[in-house]
N, C-alpha and C positions, 0 to 999 in steps of 0.2 A: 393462612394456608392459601395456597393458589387457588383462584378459580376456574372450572374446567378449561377456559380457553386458556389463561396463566399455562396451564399443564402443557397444551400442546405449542403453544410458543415456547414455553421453556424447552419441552425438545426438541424444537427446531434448531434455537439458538443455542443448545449447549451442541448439537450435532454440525453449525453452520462453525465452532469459533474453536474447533478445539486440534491443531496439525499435528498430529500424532499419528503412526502406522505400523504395520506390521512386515514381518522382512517380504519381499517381492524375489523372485527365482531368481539365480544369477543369470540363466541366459536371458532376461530382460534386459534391453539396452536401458541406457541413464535417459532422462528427459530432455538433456542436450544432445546424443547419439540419435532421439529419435527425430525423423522428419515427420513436420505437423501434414496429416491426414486434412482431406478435403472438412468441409462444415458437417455438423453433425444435430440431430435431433434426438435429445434424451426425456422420457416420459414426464421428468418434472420438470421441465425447462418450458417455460411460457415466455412470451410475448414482454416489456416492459419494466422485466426486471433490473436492478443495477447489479445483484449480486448472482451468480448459479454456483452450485455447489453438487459437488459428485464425491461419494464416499463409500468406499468399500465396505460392506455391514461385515465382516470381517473385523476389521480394527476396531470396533463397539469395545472389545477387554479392556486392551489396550489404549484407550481412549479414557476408559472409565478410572484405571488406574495412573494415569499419567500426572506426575506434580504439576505440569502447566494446564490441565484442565481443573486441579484440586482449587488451586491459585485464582484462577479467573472463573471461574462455575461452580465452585462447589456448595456455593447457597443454593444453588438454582439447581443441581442434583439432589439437594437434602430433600429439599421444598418439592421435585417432581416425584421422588422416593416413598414423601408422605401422603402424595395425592395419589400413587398409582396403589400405593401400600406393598410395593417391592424395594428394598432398599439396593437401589441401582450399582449403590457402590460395594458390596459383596457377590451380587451373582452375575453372571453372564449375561448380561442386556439380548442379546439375540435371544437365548432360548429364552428370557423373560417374556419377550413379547413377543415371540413367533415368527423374525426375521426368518430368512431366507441368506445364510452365510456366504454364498457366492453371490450374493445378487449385488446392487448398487444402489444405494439411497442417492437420489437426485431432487434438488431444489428450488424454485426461484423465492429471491427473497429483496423486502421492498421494494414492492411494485404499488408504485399509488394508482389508487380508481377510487371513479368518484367523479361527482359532475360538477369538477374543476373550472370549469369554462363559465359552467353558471355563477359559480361563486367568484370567479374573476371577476365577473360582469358587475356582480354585485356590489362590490368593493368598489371599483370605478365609478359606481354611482354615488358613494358615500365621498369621492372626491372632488370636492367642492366645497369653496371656502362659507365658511357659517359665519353667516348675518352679525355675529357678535363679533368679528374678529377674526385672524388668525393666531392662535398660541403655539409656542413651542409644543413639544408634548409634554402632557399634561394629563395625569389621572385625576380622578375626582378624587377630591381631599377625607381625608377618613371620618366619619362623621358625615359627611356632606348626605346631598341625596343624588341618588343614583344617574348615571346618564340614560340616556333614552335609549330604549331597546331600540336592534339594530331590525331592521326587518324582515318579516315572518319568513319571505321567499331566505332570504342570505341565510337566516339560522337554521330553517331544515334542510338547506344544501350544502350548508357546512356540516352539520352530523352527519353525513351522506358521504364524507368524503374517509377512507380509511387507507393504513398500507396492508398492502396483500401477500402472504407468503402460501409458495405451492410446495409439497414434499411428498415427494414418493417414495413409497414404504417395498419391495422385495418381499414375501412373507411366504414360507412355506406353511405357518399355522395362521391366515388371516385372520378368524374368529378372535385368535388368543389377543392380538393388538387391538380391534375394536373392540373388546371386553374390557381393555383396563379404562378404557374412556368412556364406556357404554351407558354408565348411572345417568338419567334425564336430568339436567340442570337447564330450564327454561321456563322462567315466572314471565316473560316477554309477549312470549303469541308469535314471536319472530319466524321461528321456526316450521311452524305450521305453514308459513307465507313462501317457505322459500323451496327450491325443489329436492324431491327424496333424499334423504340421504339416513345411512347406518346410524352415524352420532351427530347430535346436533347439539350442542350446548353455546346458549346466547346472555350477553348480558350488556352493559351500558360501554364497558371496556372493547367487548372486542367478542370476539364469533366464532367456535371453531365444529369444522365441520369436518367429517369423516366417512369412506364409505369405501366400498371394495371395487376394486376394478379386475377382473380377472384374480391370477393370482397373487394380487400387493394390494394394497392401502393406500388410497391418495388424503391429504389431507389440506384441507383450504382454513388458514388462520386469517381472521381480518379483525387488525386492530385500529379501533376506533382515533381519527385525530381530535373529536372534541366529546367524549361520553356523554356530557351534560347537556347535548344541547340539541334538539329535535325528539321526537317520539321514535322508540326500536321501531312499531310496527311504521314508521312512513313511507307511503311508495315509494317516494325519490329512494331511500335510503333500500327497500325489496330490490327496487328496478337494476342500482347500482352492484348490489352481492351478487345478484341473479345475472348480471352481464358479464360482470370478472368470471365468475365460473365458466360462460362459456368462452374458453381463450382460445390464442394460434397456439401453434408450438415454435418455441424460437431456435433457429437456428444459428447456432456459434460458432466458432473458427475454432477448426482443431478439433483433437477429439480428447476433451480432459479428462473423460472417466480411464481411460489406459492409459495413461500418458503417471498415474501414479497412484498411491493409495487412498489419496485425499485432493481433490482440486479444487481452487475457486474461479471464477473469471468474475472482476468489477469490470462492468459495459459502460465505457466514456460515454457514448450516444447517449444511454438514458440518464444523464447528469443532467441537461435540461428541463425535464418534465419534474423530476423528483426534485429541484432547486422550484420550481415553478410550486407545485404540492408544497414541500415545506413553511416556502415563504406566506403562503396562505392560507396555513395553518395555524403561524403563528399569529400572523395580522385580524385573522378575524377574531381571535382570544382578545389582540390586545385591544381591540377598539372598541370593544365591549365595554372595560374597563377605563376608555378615554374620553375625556371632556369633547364634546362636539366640534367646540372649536379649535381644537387639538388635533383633529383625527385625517385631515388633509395633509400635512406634517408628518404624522404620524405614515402611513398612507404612501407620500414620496419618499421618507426614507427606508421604507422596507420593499417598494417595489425597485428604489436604487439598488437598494442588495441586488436582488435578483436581477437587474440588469447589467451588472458588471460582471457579475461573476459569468451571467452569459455572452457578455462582448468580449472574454476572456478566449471563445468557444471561438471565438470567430477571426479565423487567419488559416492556412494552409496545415491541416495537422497532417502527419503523418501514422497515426497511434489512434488505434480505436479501446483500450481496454488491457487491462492487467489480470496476466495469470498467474495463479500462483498454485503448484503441484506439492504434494509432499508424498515422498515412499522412506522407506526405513529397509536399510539392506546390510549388514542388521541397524547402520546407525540410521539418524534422521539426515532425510535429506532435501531442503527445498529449495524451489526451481523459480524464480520469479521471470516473465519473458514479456512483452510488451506488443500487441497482435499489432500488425502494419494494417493500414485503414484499406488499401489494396496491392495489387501487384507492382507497382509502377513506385507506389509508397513503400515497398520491400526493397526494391531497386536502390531506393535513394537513399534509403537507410544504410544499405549495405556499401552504398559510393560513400556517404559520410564519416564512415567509420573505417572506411579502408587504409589497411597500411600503408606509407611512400613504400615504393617499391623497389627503393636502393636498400643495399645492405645495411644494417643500423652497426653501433661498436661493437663490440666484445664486452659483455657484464658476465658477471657472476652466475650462474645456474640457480635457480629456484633449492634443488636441493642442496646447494651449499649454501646457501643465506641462511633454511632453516632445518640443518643439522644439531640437535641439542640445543635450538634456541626455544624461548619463552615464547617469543612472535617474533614473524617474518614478513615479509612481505614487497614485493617486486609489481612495479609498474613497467608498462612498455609505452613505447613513443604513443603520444596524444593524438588525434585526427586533427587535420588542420581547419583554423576557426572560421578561414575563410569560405569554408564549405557551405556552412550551414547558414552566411548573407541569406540567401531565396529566402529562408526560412519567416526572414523579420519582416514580414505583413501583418495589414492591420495593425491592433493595437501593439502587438509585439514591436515597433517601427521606432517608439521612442519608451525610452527605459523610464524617464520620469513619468509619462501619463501611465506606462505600465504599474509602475510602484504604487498612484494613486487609486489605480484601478483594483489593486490587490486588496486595499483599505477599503474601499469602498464597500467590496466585495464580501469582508472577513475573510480572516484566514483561512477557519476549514472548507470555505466551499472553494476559495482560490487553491486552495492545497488540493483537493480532490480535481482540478484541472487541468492544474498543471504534472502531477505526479499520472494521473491517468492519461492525457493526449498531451498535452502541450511543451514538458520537459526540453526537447531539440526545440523551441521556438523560445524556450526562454533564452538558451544557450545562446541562440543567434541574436536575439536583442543586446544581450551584453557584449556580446564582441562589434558590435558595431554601433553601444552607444557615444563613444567617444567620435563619431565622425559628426554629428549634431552640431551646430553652433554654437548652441544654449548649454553646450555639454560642460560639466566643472573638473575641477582634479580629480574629485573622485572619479570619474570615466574613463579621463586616462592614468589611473594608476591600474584600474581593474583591466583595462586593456592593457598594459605593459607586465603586471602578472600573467596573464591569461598568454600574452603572446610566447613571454619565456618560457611557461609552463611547456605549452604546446614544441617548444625548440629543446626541450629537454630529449634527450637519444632513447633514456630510460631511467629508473630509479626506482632505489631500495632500500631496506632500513631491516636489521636485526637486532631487537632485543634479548641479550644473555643474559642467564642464568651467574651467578657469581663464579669471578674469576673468567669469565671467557669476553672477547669484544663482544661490544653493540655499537652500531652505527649508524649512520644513515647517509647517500650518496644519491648525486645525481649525475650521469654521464654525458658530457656536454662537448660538441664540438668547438672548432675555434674562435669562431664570433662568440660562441655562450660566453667562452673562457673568459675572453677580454672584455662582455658585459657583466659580469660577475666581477671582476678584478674593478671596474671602475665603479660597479657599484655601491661594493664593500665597504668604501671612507666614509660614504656618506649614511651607511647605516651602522655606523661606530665599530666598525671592524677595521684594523689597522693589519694588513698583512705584512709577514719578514719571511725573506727564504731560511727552512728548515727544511736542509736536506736529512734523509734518514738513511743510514746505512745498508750497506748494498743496495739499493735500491738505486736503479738507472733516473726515475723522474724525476725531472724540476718538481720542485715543492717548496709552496709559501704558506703559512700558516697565523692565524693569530687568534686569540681568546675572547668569546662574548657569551654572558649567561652563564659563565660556570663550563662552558664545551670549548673546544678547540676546532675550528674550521678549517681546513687545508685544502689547497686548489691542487692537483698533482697535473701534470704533462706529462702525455706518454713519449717515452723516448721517440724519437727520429718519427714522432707522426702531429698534425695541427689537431690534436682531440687531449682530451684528457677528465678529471672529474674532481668535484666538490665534495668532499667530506665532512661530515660532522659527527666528532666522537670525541671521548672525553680524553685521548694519546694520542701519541706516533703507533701503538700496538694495533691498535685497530686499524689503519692506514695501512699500515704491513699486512695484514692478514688479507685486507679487500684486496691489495695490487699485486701480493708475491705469494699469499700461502694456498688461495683456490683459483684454481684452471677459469678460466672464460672462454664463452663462445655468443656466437651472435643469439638476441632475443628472439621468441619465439615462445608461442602457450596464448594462453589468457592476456587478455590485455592488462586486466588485476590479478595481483593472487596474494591472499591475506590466510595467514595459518598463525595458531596454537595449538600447541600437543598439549596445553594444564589451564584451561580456563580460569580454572578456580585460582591457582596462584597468581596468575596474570592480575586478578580483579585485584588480588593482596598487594598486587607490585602497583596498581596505579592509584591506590588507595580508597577502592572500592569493596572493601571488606566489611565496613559497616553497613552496606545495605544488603541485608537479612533478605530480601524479598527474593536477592539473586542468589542465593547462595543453593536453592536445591537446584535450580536451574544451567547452573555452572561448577559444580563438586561433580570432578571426575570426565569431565568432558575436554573434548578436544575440538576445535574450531578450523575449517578451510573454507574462503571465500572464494569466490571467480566471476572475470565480469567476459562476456566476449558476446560475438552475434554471430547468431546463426537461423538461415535461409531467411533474414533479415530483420529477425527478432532481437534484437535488446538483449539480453539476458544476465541476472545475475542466481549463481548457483551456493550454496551455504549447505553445508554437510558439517552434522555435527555428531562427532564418534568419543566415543571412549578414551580417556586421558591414554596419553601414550605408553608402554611397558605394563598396562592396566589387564 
């Protein structure tokens, strides 16, 4: 069973992970209609966190009954069910605990503290090569006897070091929330040391504290990075709880508690510190465990981690942090949007992604691509790649040392870099690795995709249902045409004119993979477009059976009206895990920017005729 702190981290985390909501009025605009509001300051939102979260106590039902919460939390609802002794998943979580139904649970969550800087220091000290040698790393052999403890100061300022999460509770009944936590769990003396509070329950793991603030609940969890190691009551370790507690209040871009029913925002900024925490948390476990003359080795390759993954940080970003909103009207809808790091950085976002401002061809409308189809989906012209050159500083500059840098780094902490600030600076290393010297084939084939890509007019693709076309096209002017046609032989496509009845275009066609590829010419113009379908029917339907007019909308747009069938057509049927999550549902994507945000929108409603 949980221990007290278990309980209130588990509610934090099942309230921080669970995007599910309740319908929102219709005269709410959409999260894309609305313009982001100046910074804003919410009661749970401190200083140093990576994650904030803003949640309607509203959606609590509906949250508790959702299959994607049942999925990913439902140990962790059993398990805080049996500690509070209300079983969360039968009654109304609000009136359970005494929420406040209009109000807003607000968060911050991993935020390291802790006297990080000593234990830095500390570690630097243990790096020095030992009198015996240098070894690779090297634990002490099992059996063996032990390596030498690591030093008193480094061990009680490594237990010193915890992550912090802050959550504020909305409560029209306060007393009823501090009562289900209220039973004294503290064999420590910790508690006594640290200042007032309602509930105080402390153990080796982790610390959670509770107390009333007007009329809500603030709640401070700190979870320990090393249980085992220092005494609960050590000053270092008082000084450190008692200093998180007293925070700033952080101020965020935008205002995400309106903005939908559920919001997060990951803060790129505090990726440093928290890579800095992590890595030194884990290094001082491991050295424990490491032969002395190991532990220099040991040492530079973990403080390499954390230095790539931080010289990763270091080039011109334009991207400070990722939101992501969800409301449900009635379906679900989330809003993913990318905060620009300032105004000048909205600007250039907005020049980078801007459309040519000549008229593009004639395609198919979005609702005729997916009319009665399975999946649809319409791109519009790319932004060109030469924009985003400025971008390739620092290590962005050369794709090889970047690639190495990635390794170095590990993936999840380079992934969390580049996905929250760096995405447009990878963009621009790749389109300008091929100008390098040292550059190989691979460089410039990723540049000669990437340039054609970007020369495409537009392009689309519908998958039908039996007996109707599916296809997929891309609308390409003259130069495309004639780089397509020269391409073709050399990638085992052998084209012959097939003309197809009434039909005015030139059209050469030939067979590769079981499809049929057709280059069609529009009458009396130098444009025309590349098809891939399994006939001449599908060819007829894209050129002669639906209207065209110039592109325009989203730069993406990806729809299913039958997810669930979709998954049966791509032979994703045997995974179980997706199947409540996709029975009956209907899928719409969209990518576009707006007042210089990024943004990608995912609305997921009800199977169609449902």
């Amino acid at each position: 069973m949980l221990t007290r702190p278990g309980r209130l981290a588990a509610l934090a985390l099942v309230l921080a992970c669970t995007p599910v909501s309740p319908p929102t009025p219709e005269s709410t605009p959409t999260p894309a209609e609305r313009p982001a509001p100046a910074a804003i300051v919410a009661p749970g939102h401190i200083d140093g966190g990576l994650i904030y979260l803003d949640l309607r106590a509203r959606t609590l039902p509906a949250l508790w009954r959702s299959p994607a919460l049942r999925m990913a939390a439902g140990g962790f609802i059993a398990e805080l069910s049996a500690a509070v002794g209300v079983d969360l998943r039968e009654v109304d979580p609000v009136t359970a605990l005494g929420l406040d139904p209009e109000g807003t649970i607000t968060a911050t969550l991993m935020r390291p503290i802790g006297p990080l800087a000593a234990v830095r220091m500390g570690v630097q000290g243990l790096a020095v090569p030992d009198p015996a040698g240098d070894l690779d790393f090297v634990a002490t052999p099992f059996g063996g006897p032990p390596p030498p403890p690591l030093p008193d100061d480094l061990v009680r300022e490594a237990g010193s070091l915890y992550a912090h999460a802050r959550v504020h509770f909305p409560a029209q009944e306060p007393e009823k929330l501090l009562h289900t936590f209220r039973a004294p769990h503290d064999a420590t003396g910790l508690c006594a040391l640290l200042p007032p509070q309602d509930v105080c329950s402390a153990s080796n793991t982790g610390i959670g504290l509770m107390r009333r603030q007007g009329d809500a609940v603030v709640a401070d969890l700190f979870i320990s990075a090393y249980p085992e190691l220092g005494a609960l009551t050590d000053p270092t370790r008082v000084a450190a709880i008692t200093s998180a507690l007293a925070t700033t209040p952080a101020e965020l871009p935008g205002d995400s508690a309106v903005a939908g029913d559920l919001a997060l925002y990951i803060h790129g900024p505090a990726v440093p510190a928290l890579v800095d925490f992590g890595v030194h948390a884990f290094l001082v476990n491991r050295l424990r465990e490491t032969h002395p003359a190991a532990r220099l080795r040991q040492i530079q390759h973990s403080l390499g981690m954390r230095d790539a993954a931080l010289r990763l940080r270091d080039t011109r970003r334009l991207l400070s942090g990722l939101r992501v909103t969800v409301a449900l009207e009635p379906d679900v809808r989330i809003d993913l949007s990318w905060e620009p790091v300032d105004d000048e950085a909205a600007r250039t976002v907005e020049r980078l992604f801007a459309r040519p401002a000549v008229a593009g061809l004639p395609a198919p409308p979005v609702a005729a691509l997916c009319h009665e189809a399975l999946a649809c989906g319409r791109l519009a012209r790319l932004p060109a790649l030469a924009g985003f050159g400025p971008l390739a500083v620092g290590e962005y500059t050369d794709q090889g040392a970047l690639d190495r840098l990635t390794v170095d780094a590990g993936w999840p902490l380079a992934a969390s870099v580049f996905v929250l600030e760096t995405w447009p600076n990878l963009i621009a290393s790749l389109s300008r690795w091929h100008e390098r010297p040292d550059a190989g084939p691979d460089a410039a084939a990723i540049h000669d995709v990437l340039g054609l890509a970007e020369r495409i007019d537009s392009a689309g693709f519908r998958l039908s249902r039996a007996n109707d076309p599916s296809l997929a096209y891309a609308r390409l002017g003259a130069d495309e045409l004639a780089l397509v046609r020269a391409l073709a032989p050399l990638n085992g496509l052998t084209l012959a004119d097939s003309p197809i009845a009434e039909l005015p275009h030139t059209i050469s066609a030939g067979s590769i993979a079981g499809v049929t590829a057709s280059l069609a010419t529009d009458p009396g113009a130098q444009a025309g477009w590349l098809v891939v379908a399994q006939d001449g029917a599908a060819v007829r339907w894209l050129l002669a059976d639906v209207a065209h007019e110039p592109v325009s909308g989203p730069t993406l747009h990806l729809a299913s009206d039958d997810l669930g069938q979709l998954a049966n057509t791509l032979g994703l049927s045997g995974r179980e895990f997706l199947q409540p999550l996709l029975a009956g549902r209907s899928l719409r994507l969209q990518t576009n920017i707006t007042a210089g945000r990024p943004r990608l929108e995912l609305s997921l409603g009800s199977r169609a005729g449902d």
